[in-house]
ZAKOLKOL-705528 format. One record per atom (N, C-alpha, C): x, y, z; chain; residue in one letter; atom name. Coordinates in steps of 0.02 Angstrom, whole numbers, plus 50000, padded with zeros to 5 digits. Layout:
ZAKOLKOL-705528
REC     c1     c2     c3  mol  type  atom
REC      X      Y      Z    A     a    CA
...
//
This chain:
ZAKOLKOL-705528
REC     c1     c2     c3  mol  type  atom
REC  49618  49699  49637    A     x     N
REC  49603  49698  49707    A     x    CA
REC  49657  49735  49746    A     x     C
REC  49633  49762  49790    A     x     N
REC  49683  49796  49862    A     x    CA
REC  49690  49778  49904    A     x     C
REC  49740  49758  49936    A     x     N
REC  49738  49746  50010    A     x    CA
REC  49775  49806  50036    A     x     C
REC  49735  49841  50110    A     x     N
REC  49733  49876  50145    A     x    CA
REC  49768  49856  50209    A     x     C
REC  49832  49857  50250    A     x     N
REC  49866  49845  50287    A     x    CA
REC  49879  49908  50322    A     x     C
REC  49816  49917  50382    A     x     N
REC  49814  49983  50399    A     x    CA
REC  49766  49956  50505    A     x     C
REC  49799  49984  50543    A     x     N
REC  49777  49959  50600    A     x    CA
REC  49718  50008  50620    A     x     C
REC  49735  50072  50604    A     x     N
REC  49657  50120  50618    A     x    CA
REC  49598  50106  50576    A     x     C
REC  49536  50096  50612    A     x     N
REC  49472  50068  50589    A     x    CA
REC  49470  50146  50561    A     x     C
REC  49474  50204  50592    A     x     N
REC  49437  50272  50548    A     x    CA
REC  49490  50310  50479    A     x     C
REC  49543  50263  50478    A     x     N
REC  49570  50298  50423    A     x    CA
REC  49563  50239  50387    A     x     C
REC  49537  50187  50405    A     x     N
REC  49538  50145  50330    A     x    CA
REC  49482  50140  50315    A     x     C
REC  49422  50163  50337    A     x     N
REC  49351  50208  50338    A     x    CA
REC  49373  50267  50293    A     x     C
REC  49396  50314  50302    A     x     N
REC  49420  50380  50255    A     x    CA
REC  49441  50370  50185    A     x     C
REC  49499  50302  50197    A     x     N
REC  49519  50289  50117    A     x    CA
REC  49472  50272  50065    A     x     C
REC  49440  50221  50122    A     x     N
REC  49366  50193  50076    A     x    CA
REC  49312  50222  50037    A     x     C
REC  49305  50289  50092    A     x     N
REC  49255  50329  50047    A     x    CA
REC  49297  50378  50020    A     x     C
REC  49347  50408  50025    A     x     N
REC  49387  50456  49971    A     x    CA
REC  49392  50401  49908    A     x     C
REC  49408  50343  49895    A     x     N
REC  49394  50301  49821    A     x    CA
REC  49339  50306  49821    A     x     C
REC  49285  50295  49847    A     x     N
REC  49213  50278  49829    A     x    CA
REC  49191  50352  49797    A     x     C
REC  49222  50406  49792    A     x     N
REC  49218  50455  49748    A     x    CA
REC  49259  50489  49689    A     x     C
REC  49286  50425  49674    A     x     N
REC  49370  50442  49628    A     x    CA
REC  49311  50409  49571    A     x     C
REC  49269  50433  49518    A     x     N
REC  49238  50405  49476    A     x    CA
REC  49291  50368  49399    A     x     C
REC  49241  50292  49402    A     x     N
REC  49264  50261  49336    A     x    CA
REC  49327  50240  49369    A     x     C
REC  49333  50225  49453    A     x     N
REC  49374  50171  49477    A     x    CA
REC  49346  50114  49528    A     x     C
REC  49350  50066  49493    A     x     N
REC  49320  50007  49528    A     x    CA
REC  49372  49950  49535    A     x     C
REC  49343  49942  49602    A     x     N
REC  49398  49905  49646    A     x    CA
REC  49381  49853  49687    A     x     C
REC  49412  49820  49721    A     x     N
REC  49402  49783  49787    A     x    CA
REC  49438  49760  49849    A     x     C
REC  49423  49799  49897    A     x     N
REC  49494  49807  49977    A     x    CA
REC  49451  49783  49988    A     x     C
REC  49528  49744  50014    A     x     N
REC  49515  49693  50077    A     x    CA
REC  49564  49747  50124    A     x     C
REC  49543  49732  50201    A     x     N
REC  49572  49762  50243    A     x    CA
REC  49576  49714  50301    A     x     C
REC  49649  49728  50338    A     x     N
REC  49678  49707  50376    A     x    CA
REC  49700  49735  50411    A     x     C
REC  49709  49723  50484    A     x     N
REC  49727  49750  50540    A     x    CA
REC  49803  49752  50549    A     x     C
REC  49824  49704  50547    A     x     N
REC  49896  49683  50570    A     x    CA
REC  49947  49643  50515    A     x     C
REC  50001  49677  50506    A     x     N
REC  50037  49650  50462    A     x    CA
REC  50046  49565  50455    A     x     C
REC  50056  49531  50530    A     x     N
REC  50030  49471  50513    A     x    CA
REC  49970  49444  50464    A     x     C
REC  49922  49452  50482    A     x     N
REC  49867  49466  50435    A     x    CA
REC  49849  49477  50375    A     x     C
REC  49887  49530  50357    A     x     N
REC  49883  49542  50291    A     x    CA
REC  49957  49497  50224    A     x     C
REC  50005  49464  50276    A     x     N
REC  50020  49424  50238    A     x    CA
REC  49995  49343  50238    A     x     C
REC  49962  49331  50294    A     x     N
REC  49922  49282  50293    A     x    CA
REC  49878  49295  50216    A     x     C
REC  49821  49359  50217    A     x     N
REC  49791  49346  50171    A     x    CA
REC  49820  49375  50089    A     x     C
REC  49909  49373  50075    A     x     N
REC  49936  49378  50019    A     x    CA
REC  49935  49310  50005    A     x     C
REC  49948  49257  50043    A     x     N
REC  49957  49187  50037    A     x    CA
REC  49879  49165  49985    A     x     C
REC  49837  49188  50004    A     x     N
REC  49764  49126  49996    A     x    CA
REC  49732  49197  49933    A     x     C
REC  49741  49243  49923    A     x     N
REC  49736  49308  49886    A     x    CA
REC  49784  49327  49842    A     x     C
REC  49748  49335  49769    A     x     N
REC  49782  49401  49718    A     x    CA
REC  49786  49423  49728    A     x     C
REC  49819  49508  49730    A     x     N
REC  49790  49572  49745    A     x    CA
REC  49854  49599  49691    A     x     C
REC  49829  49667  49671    A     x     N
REC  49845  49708  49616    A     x    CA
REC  49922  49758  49647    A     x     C
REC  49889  49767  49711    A     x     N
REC  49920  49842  49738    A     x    CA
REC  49910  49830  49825    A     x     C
REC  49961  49830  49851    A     x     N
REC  49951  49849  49940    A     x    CA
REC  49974  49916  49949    A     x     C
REC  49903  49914  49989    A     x     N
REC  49925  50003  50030    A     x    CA
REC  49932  49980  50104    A     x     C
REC  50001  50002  50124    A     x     N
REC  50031  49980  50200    A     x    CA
REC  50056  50022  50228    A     x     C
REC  50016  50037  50288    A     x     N
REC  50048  50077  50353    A     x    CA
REC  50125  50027  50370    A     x     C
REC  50158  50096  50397    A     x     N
REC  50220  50064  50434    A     x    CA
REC  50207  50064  50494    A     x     C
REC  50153  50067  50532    A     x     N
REC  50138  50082  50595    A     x    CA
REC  50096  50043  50647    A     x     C
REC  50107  49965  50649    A     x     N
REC  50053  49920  50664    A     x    CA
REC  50062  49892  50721    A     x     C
REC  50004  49847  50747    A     x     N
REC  50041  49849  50795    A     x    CA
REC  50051  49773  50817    A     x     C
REC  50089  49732  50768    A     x     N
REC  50118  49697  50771    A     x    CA
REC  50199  49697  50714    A     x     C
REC  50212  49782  50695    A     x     N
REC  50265  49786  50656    A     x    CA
REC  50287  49850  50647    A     x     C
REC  50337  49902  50650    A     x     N
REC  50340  49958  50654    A     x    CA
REC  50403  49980  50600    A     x     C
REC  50394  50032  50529    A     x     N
REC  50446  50036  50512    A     x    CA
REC  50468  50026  50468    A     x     C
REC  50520  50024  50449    A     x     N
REC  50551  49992  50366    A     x    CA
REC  50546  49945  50372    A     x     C
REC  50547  49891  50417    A     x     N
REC  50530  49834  50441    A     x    CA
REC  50471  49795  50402    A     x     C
REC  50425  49842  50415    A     x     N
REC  50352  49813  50395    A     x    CA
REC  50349  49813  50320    A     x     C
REC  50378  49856  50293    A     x     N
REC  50390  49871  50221    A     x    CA
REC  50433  49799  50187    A     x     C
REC  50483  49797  50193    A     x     N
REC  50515  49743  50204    A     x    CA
REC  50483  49664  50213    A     x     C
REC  50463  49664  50266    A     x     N
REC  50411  49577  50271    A     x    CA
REC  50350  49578  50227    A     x     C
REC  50321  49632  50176    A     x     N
REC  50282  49618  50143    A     x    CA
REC  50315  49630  50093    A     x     C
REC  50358  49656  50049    A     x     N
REC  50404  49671  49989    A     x    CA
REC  50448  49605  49982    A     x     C
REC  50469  49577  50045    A     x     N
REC  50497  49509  50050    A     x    CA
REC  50476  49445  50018    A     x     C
REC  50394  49456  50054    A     x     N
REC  50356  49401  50018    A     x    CA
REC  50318  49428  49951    A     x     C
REC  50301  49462  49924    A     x     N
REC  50285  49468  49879    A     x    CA
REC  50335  49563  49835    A     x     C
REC  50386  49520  49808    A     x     N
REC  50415  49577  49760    A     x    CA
REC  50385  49568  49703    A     x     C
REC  50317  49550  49663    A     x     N
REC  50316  49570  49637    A     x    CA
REC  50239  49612  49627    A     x     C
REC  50221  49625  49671    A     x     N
REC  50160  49660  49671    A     x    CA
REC  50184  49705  49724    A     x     C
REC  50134  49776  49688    A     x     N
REC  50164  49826  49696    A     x    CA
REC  50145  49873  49762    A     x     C
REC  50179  49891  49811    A     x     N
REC  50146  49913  49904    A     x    CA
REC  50169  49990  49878    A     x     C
REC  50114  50031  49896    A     x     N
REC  50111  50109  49903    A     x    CA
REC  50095  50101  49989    A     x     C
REC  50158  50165  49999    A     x     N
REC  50165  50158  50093    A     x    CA
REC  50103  50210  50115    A     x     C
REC  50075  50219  50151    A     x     N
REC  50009  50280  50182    A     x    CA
REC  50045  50273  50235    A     x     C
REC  50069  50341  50271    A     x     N
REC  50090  50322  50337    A     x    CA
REC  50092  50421  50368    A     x     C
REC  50081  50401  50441    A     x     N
REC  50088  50465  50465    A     x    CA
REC  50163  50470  50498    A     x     C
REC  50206  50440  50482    A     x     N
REC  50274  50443  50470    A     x    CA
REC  50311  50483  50447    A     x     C
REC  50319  50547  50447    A     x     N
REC  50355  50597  50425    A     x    CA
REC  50406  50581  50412    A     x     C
REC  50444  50532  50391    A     x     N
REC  50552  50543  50395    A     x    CA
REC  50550  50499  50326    A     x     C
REC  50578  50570  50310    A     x     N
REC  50603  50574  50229    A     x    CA
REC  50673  50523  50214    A     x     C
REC  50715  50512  50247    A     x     N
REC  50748  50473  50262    A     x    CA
REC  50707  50408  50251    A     x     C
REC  50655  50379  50280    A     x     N
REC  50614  50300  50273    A     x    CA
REC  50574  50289  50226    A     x     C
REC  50571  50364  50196    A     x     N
REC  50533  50357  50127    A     x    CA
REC  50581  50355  50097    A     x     C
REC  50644  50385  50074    A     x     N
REC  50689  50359  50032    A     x    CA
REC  50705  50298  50036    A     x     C
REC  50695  50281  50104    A     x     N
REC  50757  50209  50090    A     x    CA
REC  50689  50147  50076    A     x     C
REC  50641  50163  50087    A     x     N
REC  50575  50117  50045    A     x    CA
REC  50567  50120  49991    A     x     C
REC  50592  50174  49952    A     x     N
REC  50583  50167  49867    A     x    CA
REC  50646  50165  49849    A     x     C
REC  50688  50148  49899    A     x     N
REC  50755  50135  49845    A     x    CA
REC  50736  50037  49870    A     x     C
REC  50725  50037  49893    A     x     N
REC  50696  49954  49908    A     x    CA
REC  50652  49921  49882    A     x     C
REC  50593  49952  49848    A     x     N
REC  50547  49925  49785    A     x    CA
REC  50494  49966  49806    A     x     C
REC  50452  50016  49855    A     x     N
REC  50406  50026  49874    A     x    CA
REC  50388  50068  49802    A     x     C
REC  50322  50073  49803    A     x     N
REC  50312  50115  49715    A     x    CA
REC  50299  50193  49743    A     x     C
REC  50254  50198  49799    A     x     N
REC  50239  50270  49831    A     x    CA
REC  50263  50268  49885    A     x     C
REC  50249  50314  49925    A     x     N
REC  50249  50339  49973    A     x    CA
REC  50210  50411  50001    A     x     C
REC  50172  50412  50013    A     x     N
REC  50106  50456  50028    A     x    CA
REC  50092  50475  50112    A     x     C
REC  50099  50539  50145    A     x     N
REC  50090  50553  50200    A     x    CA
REC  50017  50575  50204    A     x     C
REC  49969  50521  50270    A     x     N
REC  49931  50537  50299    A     x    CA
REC  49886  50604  50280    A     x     C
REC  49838  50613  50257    A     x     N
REC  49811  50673  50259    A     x    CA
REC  49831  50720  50205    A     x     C
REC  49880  50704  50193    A     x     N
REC  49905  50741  50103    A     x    CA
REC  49893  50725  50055    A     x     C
REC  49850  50684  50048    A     x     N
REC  49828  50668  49968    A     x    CA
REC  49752  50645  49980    A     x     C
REC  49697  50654  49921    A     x     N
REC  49646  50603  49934    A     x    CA
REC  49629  50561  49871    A     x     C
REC  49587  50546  49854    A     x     N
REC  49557  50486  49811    A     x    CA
REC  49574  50488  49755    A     x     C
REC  49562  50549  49724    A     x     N
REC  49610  50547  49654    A     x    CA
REC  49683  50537  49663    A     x     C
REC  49713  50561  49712    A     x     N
REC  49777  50558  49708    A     x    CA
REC  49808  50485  49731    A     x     C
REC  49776  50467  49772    A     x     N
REC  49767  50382  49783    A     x    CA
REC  49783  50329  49743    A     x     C
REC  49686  50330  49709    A     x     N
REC  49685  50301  49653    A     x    CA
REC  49729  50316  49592    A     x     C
REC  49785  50368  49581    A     x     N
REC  49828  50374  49534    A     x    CA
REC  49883  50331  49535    A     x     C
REC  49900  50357  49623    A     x     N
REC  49974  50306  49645    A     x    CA
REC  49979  50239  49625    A     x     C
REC  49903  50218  49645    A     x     N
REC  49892  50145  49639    A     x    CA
REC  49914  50103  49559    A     x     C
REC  49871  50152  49523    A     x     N
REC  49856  50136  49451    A     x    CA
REC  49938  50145  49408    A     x     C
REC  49979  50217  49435    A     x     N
REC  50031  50209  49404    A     x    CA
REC  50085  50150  49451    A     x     C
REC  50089  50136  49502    A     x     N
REC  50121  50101  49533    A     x    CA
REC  50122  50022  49514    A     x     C
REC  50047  49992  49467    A     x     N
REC  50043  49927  49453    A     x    CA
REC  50065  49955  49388    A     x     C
REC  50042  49994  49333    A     x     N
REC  50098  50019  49256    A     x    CA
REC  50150  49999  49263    A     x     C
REC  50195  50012  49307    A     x     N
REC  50260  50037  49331    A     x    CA
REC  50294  49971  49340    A     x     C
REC  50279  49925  49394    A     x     N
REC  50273  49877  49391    A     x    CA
REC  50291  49823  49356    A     x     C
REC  50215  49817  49295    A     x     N
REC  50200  49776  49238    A     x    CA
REC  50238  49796  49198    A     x     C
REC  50288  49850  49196    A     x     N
REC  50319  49881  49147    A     x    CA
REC  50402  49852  49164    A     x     C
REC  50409  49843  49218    A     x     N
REC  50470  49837  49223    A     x    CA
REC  50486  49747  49239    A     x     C
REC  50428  49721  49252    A     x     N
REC  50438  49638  49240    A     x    CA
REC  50459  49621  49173    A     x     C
REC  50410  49663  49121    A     x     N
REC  50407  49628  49049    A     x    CA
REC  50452  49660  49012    A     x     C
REC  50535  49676  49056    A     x     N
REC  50586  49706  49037    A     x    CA
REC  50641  49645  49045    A     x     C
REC  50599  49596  49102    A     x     N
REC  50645  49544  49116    A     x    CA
REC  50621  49470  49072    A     x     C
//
């Protein structure tokens, strides 16, 4: 399962159907508006992989990265963000984030890869501990 932690209704519309053409990947997002929200539904929810804007609008930032990496380190958040600063992408994957992916630069295959190597990656480095 996915949870989607993304405040624009038309880009989390876009993600949806760029997977819905990544063939021989089946899935299930849940989507959420507001970072509140989407750790509300980490509480009562599995999920495999979060894909999280830093850009919400109840959280802005490394920040947001952070209050969901907080509560759950061990499932794995790929960032989607129209956030350009290479600087906040470094300092999110030196912090546990698995990707980091700008807006409009990647689509469904490349997505669905992040995702898939980001839970590997993951599962690989728990069953080290």
């Amino acid at each position: 399962m996915i949870l989607l932690i993304e405040d624009d209704p038309n880009h989390a519309r876009a993600l949806e159907a760029m997977l819905e053409r990544v063939k021989d990947f089946d899935y299930v997002l849940v989507h959420c508006y507001k970072l509140y929200d989407g750790i509300k539904e980490l509480k009562s929810t599995e999920f495999d992989v979060v894909l999280l804007d830093l850009r919400l609008p109840d959280s802005e930032g490394i920040s947001t990265f952070r209050s969901v990496h907080d509560y759950v380190p061990e499932i794995p958040i790929v960032i989607l963000t129209a956030l350009i600063n290479e600087e906040i992408a470094l300092q999110t994957l030196q912090e546990g984030a698995q990707e980091y992916l700008f807006k409009g630069e990647f689509d469904g295959q490349d997505l669905s890869t992040a995702m898939m190597h980001s839970i590997a990656r993951v599962k690989y480095l728990s069953s080290l501990n």
